[in-house]
C-alpha positions in Angstrom: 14.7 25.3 13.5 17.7 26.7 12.9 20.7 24.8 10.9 23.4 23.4 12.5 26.8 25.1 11.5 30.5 24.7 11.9 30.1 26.0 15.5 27.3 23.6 16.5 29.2 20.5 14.6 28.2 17.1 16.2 31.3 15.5 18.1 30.6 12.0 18.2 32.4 10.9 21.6 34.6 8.3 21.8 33.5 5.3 23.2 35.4 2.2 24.7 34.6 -0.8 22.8 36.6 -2.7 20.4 36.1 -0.7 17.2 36.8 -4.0 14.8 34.2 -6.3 17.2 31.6 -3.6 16.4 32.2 -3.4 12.5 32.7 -7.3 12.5 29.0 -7.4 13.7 27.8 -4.5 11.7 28.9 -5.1 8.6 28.5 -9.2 8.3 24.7 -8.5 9.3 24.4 -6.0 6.9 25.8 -7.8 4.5 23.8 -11.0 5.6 20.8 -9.1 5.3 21.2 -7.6 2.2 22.0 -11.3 0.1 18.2 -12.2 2.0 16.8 -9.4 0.5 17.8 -9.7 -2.8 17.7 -13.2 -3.0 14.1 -13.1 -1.1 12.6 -10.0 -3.0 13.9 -11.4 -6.1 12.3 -14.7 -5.5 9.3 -12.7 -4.9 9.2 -10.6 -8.4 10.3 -14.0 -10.3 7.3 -15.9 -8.8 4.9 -13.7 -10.2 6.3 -13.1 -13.3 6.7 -16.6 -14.1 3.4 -18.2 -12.2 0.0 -17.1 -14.0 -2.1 -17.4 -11.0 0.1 -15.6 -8.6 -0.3 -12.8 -11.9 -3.9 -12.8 -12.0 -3.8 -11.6 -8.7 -4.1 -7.6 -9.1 -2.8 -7.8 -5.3 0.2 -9.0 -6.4 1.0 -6.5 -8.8 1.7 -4.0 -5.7 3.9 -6.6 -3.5 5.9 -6.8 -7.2 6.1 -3.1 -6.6 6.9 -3.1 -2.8 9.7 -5.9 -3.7 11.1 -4.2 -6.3 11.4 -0.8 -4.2 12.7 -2.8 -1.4 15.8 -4.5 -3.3 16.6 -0.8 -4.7 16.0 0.6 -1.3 18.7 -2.1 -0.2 21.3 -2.0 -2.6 21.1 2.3 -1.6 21.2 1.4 2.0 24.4 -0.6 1.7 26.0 1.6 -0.6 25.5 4.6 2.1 26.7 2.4 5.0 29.5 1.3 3.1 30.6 5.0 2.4 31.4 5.3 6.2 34.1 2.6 5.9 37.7 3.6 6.2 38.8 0.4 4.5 40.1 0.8 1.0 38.2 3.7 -1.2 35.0 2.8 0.0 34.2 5.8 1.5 34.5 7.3 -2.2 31.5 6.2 -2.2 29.7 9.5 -1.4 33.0 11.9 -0.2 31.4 14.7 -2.3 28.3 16.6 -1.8 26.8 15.6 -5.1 27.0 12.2 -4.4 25.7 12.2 -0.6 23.0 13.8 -2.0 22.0 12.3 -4.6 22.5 8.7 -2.8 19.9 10.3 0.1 17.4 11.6 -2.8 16.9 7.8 -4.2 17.1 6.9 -0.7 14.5 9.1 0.9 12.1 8.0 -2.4 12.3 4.4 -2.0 11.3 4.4 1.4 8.2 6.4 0.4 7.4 3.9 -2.5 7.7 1.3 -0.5 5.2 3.2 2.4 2.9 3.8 -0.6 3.1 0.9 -2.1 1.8 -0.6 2.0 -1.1 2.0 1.7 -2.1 1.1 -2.1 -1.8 -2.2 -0.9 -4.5 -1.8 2.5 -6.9 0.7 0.0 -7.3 -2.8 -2.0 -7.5 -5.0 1.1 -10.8 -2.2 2.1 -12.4 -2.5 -0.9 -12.6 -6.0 -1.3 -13.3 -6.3 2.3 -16.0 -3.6 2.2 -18.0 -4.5 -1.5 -16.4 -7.8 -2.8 -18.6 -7.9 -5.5 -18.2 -4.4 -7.3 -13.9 -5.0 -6.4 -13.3 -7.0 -10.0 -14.5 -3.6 -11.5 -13.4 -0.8 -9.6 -10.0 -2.6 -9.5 -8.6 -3.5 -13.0 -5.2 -4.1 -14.1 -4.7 -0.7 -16.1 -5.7 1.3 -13.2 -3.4 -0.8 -10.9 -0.3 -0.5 -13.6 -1.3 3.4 -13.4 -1.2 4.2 -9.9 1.7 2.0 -9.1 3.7 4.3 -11.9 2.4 7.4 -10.5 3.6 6.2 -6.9 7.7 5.5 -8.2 7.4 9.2 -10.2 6.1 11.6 -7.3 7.9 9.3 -4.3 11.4 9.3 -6.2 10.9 13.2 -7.6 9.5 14.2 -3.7 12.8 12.4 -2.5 15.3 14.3 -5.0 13.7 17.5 -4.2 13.6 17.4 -0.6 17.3 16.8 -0.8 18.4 20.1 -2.8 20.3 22.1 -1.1 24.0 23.8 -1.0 26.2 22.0 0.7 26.2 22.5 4.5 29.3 23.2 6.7 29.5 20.6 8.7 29.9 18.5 5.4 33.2 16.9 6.0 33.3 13.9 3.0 31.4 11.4 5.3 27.8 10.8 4.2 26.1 10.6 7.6 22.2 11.8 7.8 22.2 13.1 11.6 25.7 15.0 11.1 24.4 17.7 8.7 20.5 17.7 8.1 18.4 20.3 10.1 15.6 19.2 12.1 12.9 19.9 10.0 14.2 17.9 7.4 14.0 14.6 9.3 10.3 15.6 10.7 9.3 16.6 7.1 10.4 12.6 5.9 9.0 11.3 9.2 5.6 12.7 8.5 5.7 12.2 4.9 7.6 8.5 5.4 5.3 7.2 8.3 2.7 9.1 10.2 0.2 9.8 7.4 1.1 6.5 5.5 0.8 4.9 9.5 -2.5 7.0 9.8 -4.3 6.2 6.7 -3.5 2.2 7.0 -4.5 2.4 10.7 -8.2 4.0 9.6 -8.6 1.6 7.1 -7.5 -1.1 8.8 -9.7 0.0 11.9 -12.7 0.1 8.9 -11.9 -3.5 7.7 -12.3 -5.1 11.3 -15.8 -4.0 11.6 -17.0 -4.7 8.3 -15.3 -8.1 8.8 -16.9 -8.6 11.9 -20.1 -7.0 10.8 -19.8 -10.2 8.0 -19.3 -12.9 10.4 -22.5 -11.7 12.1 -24.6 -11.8 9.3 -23.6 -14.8 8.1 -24.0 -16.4 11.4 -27.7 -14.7 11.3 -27.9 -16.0 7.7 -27.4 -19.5 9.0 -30.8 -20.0 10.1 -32.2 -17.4 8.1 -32.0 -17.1 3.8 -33.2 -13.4 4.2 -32.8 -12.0 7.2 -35.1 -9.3 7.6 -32.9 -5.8 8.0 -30.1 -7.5 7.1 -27.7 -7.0 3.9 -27.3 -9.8 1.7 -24.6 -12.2 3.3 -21.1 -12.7 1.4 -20.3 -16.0 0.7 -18.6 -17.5 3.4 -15.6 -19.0 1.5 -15.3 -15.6 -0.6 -14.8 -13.6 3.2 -12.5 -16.3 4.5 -10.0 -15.7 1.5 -10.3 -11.9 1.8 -9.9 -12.3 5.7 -6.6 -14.4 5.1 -5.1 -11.8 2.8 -6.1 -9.0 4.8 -4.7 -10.9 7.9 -1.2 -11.2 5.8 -0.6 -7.8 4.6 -1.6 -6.6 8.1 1.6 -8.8 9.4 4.0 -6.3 7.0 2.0 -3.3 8.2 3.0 -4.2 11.7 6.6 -5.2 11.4 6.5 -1.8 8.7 5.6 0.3 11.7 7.9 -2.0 14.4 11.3 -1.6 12.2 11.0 2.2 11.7 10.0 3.4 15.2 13.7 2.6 17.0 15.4 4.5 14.1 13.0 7.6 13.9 13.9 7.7 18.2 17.1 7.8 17.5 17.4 9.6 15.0 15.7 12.3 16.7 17.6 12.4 19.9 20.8 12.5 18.2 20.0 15.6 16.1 18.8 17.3 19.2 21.4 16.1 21.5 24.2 16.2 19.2 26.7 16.0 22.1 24.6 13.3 24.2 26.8 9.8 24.4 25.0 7.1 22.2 26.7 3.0 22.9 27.5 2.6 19.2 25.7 -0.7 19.1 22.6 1.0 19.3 22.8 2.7 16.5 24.2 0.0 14.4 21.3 -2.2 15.5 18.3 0.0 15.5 19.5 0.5 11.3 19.9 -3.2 10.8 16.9 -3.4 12.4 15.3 -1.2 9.8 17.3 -2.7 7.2 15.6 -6.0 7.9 12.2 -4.7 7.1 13.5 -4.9 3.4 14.0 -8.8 3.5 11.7 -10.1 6.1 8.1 -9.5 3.3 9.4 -12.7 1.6 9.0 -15.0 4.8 5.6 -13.2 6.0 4.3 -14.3 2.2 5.6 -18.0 2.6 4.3 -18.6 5.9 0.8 -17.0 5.0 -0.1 -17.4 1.3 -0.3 -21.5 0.1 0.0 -20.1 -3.0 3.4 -17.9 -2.9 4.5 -20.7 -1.2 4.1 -23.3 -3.8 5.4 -20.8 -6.2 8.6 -20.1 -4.3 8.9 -23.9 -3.8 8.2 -24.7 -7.5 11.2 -21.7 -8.7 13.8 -22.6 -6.6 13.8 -26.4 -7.9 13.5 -25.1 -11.9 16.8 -22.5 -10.6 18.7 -25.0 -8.6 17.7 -28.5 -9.8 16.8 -27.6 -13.3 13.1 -29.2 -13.2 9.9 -28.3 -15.6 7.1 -26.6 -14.1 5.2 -26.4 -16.9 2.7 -29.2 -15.9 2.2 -28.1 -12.8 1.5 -24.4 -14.1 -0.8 -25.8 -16.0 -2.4 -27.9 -13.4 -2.8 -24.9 -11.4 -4.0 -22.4 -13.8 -6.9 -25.0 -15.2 -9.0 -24.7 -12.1 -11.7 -22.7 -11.9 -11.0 -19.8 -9.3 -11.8 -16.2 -9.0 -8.4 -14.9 -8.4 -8.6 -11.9 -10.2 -8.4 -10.3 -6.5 
């Protein structure tokens, strides 16, 4: 594909709405969304630093990771839609080539941390689904801490390198992705970004429903049978209802993962093919806060899903806001007997 220069610059046509109304909207959702994620991811990373349960959990270990790429991922994201502002020096922000660049490199390599962090997480999710009783030793701690450091290093390098380059003609001072990058760049990050992280979930996703429902029937069998002849040995019941009830939560992100990116990647596309074609300027505002919102909406899908993060988001917000000791009920829930080492 060839590069777009000076000749070829996009012209963004003017369109006939009221300019303010639209950055009105805009900009209070973005910021809106932004205090949920930071206050939400936060609330996540504090809950399993604090809790010991939540921290025996290697599972959790990776959501840390996912929540801490997405706060980073969010404070970047404002930062570059902030540069676009003509209010004040804002758009200092990134006016120079240097700093555009260098604001899309961190960008571009959170949003691969946190699509690896979604495939580290469903590789887990397989293996305990798959042999729940070998998981405690194929999955320790050290190698979790280890591949969740490799993960940052190669996404954030892969994203500062892929974003190299002299600085294009149709550079002006305003830090917009569709008005200078080439087409190939933008089908390099969508490949890298979401079809093979899409690809690999989606296999082993498709791999965890049949050995799920492979389970169910041989403990169903197993009902009326202690040995069933050509049968494996039958997980325990309450063992595959817990793994099923993870697996059912981080499937949730998965999807809204895949829902959040697909309007932007459209767009995206359309525009840098069609750089003269007229776009409403709500819709691209909205299909970025859209995206945006896949950033702050983990928290909620965690709540509603897992008994236990909610407790622990309950029990953090009164010691934060109403100053109250959890330290009995910490240890209330960390005296129970539980395998929760998964």
């Amino acid at each position: 594909m060839s590069m777009l220069n000076s000749s070829s610059t996009p012209t963004f046509p003017k369109v006939a709405v009221n300019t303010r109304v639209y950055y009105s909207y805009y900009y209070s959702v973005l910021i809106l969304l932004t205090i949920i994620n930071i206050a939400g991811n936060s609330l996540v990373i504090g809950s399993v630093a604090r809790y010991r349960k939540l921290r025996n959990n290697i599972n959790n270990y990776f959501l840390t990771s996912l929540a801490c790429s997405d706060i980073l991922n969010g404070i970047t994201y404002t930062l570059y839609q902030l540069s676009h502002m003509t209010v004040g020096h804002m758009h200092n922000i990134a006016s120079t080539w240097v700093a555009c660049e260098t604001l899309f490199g961190f960008f571009h390599g959170l949003i691969h941390c946190s699509a690896y962090n979604l495939v580290a997480i469903t590789t887990l999710r397989y293996i305990a689904v798959s042999d729940p009783l070998k998981y405690t030793t194929i999955v320790t701690k050290r190698r979790s801490t280890i591949i969740i450091a490799v993960i940052w290093i190669l996404c954030v390098l892969f994203g500062v390198l892929i974003n190299l380059k002299s600085e294009p003609d149709t550079f002006s001072g305003v830090c917009r992705y569709e008005s200078f990058q080439e087409a190939w760049h933008l089908i390099l990050v969508t490949a890298t970004n979401t079809l093979v992280p899409w690809f690999i979930m989606m296999v082993l996703y498709t791999r965890i429903i049949l050995i799920v429902r492979h389970q169910l029937r041989i403990n169903i069998v197993g009902q009326n049978q202690i040995h069933p002849e050509g049968e494996e040995s039958r997980i325990d019941p309450r063992l595959l209802k817990k793994e099923i009830k993870m697996t059912k939560m981080v499937a949730v992100v998965l999807v809204y993962y895949i829902l959040a990116w697909t309007p932007l990647l459209t767009y995206l596309f359309v525009r840098i093919h069609c750089p003269t074609c007229y776009f409403d300027i709500y819709v691209g505002g909205t299909v970025r806060l859209v995206l945006y919102s896949n950033s702050c909406i983990n928290v909620f899908i965690y709540a509603g899903s897992s008994s236990e993060f909610k407790r622990a988001f309950k029990l953090l917000i009164r010691r934060i806001f109403l100053c109250e000791n959890d330290g009995t009920i910490e240890l209330a829930q960390t005296s129970q007997p539980t395998n929760s080492v998964r």
